[in-house]
C-alpha positions as CSV (number, residue, x, y, z in Angstrom):
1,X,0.0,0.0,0.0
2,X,1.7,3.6,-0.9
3,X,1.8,5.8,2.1
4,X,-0.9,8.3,0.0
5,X,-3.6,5.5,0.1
6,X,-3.4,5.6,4.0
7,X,-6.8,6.9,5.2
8,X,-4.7,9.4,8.2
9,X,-3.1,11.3,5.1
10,X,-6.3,12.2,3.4
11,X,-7.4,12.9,6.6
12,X,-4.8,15.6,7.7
13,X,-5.0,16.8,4.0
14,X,-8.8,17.3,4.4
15,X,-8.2,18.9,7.5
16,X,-5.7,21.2,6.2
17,X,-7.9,22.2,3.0
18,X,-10.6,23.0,5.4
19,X,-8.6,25.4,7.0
20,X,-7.1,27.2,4.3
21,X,-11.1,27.7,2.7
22,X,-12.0,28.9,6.3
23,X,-9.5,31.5,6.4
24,X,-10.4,32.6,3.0
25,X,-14.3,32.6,4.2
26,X,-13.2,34.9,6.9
27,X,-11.1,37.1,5.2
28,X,-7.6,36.7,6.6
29,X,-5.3,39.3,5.6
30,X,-2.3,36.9,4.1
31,X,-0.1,40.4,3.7
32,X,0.7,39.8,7.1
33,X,1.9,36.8,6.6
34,X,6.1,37.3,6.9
35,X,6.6,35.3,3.8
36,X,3.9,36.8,1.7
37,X,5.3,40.6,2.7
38,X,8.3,40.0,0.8
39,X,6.7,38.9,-2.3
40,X,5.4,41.3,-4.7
41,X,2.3,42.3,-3.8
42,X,0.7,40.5,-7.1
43,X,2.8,37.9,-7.2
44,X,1.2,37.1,-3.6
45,X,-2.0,37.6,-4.6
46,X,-1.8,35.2,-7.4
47,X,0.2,32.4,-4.8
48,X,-2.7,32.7,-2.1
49,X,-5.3,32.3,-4.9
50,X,-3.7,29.5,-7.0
51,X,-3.5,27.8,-2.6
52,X,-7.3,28.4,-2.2
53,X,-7.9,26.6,-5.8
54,X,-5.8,23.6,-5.1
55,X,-7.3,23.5,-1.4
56,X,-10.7,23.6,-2.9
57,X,-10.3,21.3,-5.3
58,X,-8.6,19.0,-2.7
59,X,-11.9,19.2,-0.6
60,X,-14.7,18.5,-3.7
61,X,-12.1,15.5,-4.8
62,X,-11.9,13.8,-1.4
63,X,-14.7,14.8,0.7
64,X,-17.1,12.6,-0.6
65,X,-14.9,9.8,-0.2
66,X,-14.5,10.8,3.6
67,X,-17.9,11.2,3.7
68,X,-19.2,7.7,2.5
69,X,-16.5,5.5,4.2
């Protein structure tokens, strides 16, 4: 079994995903972020959206899974 099959890993990842979509819902300034405020300011923009995408698509792609197991 590869370790990405392990139900734990999926887990975390859903957790994590969760997280980063409920920040976005509550509109977290990421500016503050230390990394982010050395980045260009679209260049930032574009990372934190392109991190919400992948997060999302992490949660439609695996929740039902989760959800029916």
């Amino acid at each position: 079994m590869h370790w990405m099959d392990e139900p734990i890993v999926t887990t975390v990842g859903m957790m994590l995903a969760v997280f980063r979509i409920y920040l976005e819902v509550v509109s977290f300034d990421f500016q503050r972020l230390p990394l982010t405020a050395k980045m260009n300011p679209e260049q930032a923009l574009r990372f934190h959206k392109m991190g919400f995408y992948f997060s999302l698509g992490y949660f439609i792609t695996f929740a039902p899974s989760l959800l029916l197991a």
